[in-house]
FIVO-616395 format. One record per atom (N, C-alpha, C): chain; residue number from 0; x, y, z. Coordinates in steps of 0.001 Angstrom, whole numbers. Each point is the difference from the previous one (the first is absolute). Layout:
BEGIN
- A:NUM:X:Y:Z
...
This chain:
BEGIN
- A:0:853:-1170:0
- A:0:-853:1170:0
- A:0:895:1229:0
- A:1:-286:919:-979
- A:1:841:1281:238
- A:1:-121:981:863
- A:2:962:496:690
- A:2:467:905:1505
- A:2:-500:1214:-916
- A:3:-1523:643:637
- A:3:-150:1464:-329
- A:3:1100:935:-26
- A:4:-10:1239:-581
- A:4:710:675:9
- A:4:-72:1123:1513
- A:5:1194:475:249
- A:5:-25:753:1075
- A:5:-910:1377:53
- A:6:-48:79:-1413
- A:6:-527:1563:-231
- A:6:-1184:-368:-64
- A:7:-620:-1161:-124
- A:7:-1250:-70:-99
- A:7:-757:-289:1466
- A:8:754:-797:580
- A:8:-528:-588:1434
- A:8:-583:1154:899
- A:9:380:1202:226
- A:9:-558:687:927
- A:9:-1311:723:-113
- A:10:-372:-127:-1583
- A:10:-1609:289:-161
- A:10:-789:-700:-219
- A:11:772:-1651:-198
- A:11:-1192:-1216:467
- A:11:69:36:1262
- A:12:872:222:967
- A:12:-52:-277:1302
- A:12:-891:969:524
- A:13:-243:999:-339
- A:13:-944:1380:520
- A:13:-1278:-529:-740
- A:14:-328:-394:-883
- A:14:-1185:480:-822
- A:14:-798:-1993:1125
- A:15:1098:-578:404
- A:15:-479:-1299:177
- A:15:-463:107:1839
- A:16:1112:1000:-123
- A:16:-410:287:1739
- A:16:-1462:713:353
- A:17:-210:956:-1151
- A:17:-991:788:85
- A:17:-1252:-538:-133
- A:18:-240:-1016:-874
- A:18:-715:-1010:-226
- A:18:-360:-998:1018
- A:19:1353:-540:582
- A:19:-630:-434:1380
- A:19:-483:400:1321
- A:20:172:1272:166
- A:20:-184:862:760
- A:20:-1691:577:-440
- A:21:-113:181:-640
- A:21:-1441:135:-757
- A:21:-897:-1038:277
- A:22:-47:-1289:-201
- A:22:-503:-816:-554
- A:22:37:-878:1941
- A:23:1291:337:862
- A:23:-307:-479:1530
- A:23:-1014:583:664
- A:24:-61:1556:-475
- A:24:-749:1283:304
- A:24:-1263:165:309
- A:25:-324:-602:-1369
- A:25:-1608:-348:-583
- A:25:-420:-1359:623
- A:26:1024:-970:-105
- A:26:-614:-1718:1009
- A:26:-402:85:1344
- A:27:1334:1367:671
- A:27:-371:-155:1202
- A:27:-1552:918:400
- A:28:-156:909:-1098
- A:28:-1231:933:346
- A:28:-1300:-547:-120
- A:29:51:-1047:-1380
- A:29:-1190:-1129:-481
- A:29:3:-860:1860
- A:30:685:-620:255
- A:30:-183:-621:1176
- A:30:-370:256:1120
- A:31:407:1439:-296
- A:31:-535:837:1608
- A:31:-1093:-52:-279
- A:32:-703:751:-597
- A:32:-1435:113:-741
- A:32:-863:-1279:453
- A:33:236:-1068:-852
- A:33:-500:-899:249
- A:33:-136:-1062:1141
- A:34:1414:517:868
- A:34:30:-570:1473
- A:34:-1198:410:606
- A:35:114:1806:119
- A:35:-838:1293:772
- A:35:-1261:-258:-454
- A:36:-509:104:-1274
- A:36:-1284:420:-137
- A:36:-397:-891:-1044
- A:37:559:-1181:-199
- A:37:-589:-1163:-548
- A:37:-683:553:-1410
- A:38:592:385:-687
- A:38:-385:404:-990
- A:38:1379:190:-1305
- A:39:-260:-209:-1163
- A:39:1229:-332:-879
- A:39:343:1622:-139
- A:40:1413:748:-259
- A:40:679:1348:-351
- A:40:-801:162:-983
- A:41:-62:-331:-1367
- A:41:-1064:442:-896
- A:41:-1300:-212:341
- A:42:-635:-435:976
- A:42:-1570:531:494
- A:42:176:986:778
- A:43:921:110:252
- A:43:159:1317:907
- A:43:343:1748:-498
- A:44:771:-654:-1367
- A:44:-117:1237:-572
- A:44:-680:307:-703
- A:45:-1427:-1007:-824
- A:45:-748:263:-312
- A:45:-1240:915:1001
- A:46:47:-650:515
- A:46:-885:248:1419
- A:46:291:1448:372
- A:47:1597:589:-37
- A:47:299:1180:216
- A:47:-258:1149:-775
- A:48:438:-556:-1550
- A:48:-270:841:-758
- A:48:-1863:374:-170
- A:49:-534:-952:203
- A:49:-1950:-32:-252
- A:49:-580:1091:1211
- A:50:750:-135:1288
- A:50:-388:1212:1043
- A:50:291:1185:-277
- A:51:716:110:-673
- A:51:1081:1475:-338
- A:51:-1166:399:-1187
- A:52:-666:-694:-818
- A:52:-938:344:-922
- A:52:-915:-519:-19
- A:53:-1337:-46:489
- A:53:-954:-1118:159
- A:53:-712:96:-1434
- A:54:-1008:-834:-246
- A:54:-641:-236:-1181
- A:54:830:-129:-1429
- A:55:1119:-840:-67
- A:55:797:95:-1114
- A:55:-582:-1929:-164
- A:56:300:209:-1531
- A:56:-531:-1409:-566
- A:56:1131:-816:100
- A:57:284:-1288:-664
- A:57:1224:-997:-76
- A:57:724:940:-494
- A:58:-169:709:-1578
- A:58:755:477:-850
- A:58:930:726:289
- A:59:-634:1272:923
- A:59:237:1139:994
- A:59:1050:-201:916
- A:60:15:-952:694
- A:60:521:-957:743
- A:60:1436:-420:-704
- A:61:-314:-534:-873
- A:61:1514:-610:-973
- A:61:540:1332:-437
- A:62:-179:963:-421
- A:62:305:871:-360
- A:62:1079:481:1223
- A:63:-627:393:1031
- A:63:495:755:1127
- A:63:1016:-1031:809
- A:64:-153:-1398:-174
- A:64:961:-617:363
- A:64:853:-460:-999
- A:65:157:355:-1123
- A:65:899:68:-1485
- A:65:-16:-1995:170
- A:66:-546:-609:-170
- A:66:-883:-1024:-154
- A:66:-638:-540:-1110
- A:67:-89:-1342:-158
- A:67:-1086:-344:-1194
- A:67:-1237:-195:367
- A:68:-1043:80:-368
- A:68:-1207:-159:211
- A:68:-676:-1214:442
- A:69:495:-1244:-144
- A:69:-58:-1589:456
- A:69:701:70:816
- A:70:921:773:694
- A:70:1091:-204:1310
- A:70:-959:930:1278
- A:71:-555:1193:-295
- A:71:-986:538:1144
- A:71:-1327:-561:-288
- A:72:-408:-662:-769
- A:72:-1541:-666:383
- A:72:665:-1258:762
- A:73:801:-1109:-322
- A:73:309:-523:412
- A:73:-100:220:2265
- A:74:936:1234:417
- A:74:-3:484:668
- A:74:-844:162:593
- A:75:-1106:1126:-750
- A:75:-809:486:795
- A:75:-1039:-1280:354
- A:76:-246:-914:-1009
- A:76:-802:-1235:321
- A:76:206:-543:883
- A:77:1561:-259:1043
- A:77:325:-372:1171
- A:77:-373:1190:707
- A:78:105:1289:179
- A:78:-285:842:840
- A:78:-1641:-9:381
- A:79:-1080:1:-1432
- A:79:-998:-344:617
- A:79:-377:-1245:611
- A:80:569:-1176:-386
- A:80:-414:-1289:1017
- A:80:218:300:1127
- A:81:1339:747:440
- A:81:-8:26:1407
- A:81:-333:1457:733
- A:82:-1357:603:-521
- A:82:-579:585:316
- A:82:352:1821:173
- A:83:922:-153:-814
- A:83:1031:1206:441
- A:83:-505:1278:-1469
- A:84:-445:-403:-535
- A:84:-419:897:-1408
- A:84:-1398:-78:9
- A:85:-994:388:-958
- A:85:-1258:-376:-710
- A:85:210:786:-1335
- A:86:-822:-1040:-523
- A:86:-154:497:-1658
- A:86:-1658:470:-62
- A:87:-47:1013:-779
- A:87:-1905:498:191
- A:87:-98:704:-2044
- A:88:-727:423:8
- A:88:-420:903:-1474
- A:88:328:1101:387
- A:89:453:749:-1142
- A:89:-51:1575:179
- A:89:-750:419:-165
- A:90:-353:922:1115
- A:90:-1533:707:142
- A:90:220:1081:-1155
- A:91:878:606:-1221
- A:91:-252:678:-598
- A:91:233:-786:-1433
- A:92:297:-1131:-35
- A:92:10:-1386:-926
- A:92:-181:-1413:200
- A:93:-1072:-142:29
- A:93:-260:-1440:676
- A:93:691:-757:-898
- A:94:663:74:-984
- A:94:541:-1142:-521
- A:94:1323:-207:61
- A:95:572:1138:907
- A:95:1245:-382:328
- A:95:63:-268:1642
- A:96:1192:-275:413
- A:96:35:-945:1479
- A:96:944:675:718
- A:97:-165:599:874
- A:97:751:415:1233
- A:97:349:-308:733
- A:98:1494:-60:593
- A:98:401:-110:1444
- A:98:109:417:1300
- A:99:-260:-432:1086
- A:99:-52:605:1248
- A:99:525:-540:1179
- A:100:668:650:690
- A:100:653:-814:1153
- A:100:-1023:-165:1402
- A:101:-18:-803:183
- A:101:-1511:-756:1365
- A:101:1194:605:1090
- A:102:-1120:377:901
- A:102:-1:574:1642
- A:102:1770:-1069:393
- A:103:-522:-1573:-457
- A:103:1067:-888:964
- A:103:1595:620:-764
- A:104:-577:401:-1399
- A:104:1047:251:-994
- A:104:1146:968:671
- A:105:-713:1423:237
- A:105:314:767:744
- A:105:809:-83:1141
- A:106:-1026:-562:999
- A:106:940:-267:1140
- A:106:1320:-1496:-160
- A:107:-56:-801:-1011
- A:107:1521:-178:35
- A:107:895:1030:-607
- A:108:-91:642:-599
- A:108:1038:950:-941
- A:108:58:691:1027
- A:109:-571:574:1375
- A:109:316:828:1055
- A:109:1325:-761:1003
- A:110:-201:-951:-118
- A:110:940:-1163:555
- A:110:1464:-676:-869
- A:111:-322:426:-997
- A:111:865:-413:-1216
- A:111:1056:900:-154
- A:112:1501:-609:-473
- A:112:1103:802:-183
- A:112:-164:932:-1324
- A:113:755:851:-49
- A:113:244:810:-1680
- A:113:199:-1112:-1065
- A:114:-756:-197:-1108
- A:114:492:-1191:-808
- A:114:1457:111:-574
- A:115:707:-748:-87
- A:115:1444:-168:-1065
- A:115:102:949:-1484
- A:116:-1444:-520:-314
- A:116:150:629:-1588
- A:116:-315:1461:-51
- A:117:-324:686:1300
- A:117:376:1746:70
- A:117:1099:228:130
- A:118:887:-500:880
- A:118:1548:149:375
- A:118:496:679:-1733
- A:119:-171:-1172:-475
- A:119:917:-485:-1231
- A:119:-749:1179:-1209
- A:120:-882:277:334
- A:120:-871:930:-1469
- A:120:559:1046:689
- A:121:114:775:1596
- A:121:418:815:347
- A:121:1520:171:-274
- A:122:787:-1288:127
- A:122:992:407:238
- A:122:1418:93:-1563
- A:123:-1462:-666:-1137
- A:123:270:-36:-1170
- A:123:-122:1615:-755
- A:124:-1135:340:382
- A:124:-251:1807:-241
- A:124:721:947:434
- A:125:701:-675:1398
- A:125:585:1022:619
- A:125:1445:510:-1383
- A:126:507:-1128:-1033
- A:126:991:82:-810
- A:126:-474:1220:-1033
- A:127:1096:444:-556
- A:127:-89:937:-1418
- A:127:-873:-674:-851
- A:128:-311:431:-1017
- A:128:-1133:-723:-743
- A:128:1347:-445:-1211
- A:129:1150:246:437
- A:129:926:-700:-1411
- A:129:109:-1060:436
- A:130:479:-156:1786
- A:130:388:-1300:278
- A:130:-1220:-885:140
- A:131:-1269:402:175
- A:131:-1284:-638:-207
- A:131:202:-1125:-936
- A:132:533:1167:-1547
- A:132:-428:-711:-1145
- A:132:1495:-840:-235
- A:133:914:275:331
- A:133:1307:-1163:7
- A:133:-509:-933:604
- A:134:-382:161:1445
- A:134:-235:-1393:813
- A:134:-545:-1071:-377
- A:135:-1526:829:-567
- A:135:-820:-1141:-615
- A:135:284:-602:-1073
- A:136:599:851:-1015
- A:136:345:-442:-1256
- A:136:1608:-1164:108
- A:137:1082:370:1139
- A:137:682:-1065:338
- A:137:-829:-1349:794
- A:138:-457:519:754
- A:138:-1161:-1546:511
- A:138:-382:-729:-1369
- A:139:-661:535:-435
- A:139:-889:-230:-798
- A:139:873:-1057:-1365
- A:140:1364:448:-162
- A:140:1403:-497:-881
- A:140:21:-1524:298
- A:141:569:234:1748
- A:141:139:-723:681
- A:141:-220:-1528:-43
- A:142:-1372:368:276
- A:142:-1258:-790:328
- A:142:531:-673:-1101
- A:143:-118:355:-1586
- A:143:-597:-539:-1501
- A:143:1267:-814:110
- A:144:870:409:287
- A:144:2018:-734:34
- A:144:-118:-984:577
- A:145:-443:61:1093
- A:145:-287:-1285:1274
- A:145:-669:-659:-347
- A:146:-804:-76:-841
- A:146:-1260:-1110:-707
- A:146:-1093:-90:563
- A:147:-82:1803:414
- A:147:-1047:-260:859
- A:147:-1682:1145:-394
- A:148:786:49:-1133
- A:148:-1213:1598:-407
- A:148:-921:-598:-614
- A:149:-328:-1479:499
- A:149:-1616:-315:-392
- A:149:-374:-382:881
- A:150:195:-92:1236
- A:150:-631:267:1441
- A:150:-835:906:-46
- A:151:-1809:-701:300
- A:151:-670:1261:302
- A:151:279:1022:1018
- A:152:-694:1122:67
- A:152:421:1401:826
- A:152:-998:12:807
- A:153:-386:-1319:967
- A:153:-1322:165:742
- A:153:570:519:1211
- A:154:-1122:456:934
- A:154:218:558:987
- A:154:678:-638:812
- A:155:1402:746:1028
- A:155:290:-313:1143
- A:155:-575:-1381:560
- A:156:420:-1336:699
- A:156:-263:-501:1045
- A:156:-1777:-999:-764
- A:157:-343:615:-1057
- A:157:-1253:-716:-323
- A:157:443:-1483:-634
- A:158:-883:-984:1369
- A:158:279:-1383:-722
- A:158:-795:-234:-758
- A:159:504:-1014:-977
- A:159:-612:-448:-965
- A:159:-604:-1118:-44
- A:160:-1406:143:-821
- A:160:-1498:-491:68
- A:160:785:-1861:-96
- A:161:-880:-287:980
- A:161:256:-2173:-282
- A:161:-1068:73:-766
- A:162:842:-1255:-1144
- A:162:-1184:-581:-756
- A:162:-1167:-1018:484
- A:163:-845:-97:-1169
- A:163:-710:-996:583
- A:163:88:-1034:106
- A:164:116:-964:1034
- A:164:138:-1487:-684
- A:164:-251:-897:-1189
- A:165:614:-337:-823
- A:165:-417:-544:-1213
- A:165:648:658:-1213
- A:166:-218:1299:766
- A:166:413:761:-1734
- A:166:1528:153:22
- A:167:510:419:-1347
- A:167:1082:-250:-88
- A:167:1029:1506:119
- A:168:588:90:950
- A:168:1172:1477:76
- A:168:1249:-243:-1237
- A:169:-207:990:-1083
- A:169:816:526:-633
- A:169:803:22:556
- A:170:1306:-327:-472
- A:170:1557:251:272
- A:170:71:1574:91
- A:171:-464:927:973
- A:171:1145:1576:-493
- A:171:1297:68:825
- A:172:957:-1134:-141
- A:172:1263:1155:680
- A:172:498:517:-728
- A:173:217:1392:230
- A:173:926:777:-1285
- A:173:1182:-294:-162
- A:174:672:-873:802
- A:174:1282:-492:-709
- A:174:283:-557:-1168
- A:175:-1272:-801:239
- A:175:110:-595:-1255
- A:175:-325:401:-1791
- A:176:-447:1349:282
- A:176:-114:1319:-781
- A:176:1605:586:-433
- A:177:607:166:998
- A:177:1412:263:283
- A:177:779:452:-1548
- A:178:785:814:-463
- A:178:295:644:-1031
- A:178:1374:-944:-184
- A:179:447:-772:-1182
- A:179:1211:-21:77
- A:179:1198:527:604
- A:180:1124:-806:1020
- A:180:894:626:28
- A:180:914:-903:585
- A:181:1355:835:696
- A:181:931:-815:124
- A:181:-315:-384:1496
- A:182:-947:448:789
- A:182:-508:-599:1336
- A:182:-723:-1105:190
- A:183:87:-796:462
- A:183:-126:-1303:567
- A:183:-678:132:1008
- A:184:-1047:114:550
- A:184:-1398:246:945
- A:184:762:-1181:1416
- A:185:200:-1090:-362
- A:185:742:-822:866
- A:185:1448:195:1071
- A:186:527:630:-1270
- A:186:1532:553:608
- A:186:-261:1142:870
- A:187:-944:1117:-797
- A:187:-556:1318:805
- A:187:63:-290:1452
- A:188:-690:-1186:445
- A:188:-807:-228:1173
- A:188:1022:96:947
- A:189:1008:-1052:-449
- A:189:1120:219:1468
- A:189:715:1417:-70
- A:190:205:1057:-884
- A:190:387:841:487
- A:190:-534:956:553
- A:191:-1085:-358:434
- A:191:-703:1543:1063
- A:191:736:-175:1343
């Protein structure tokens, strides 16, 4: 295996540190969450963002949590089972559907920490809007290099739906999408 170069090592070592530092950040905050108030980090920031604006639809919702639209219904469909939302008509369009956070809704979010994904929108804005657009646009490089830019962009911490018994789950790991190259997904592994 070939010995990286020296000039290169200290901005995989930063960009890898930063990454894990990120990514411990967010596990340990998902866990608190869900230790404390029994509830998943993305119901919680759904849940947060819906108080901050009441009567917003799924759409509204995905929008404001930069989201797909099957990732907050998904969501909010757990938030109303466990009683924490309601869905009703809009009294100025009955044919569209509104959200609302229930009394119990309320009083957990009074009990509930600041969610993770403000930190990070806050602390992403707080940057120049050049390094905004470097950051994302290097993430974004990144990601596609790593074999990883066909990973959906679903929300934070949201698990994903079990099938039904019987039916059959599509293969999606995006590795196996993976772009030609001289990386070896196998070899990768032992060097983290």
């Amino acid at each position: 295996m070939p010995k990286p170069t020296s000039k290169r090592q200290p901005d995989v070592s930063r960009a890898l540190n930063a990454l894990r530092r990120m990514v411990r950040g967010l596990r340990s905050a998902a866990e608190a969450i869900e230790r404390d108030v029994r509830i998943s980090a993305a119901q919680l920031f759904v849940l947060s963002e819906l108080a901050q604006v009441p009567d917003q639809s799924v759409k509204d919702l995905a929008a404001v949590t930069m989201t797909t639209h099957s990732t907050v219904s998904q969501v909010v469909s757990q938030l109303i089972a466990k009683g924490l939302v309601t869905r009703t008509a809009d009294a100025s369009d009955a044919r569209r559907a509104v959200l609302r956070v229930t009394r119990h809704g309320t009083n957990l979010l009074r009990k509930s920490p600041r969610v993770i994904q403000e930190d990070l929108i806050a602390g992403f804005s707080s940057l120049r809007p050049s390094e905004r657009r470097s950051l994302a646009t290097g993430l974004e490089k990144w990601l596609h290099a790593s074999g990883l830019g066909a990973v959906p962009p679903t929300m934070l911490f949201v698990k994903p739906l079990l099938t039904k018994p019987g039916s059959r789950a599509r293969n999606k790991n995006p590795r196996s999408e993976r772009a030609p190259s001289g990386n070896n997904p196998s070899k990768a592994a032992g060097r983290k």
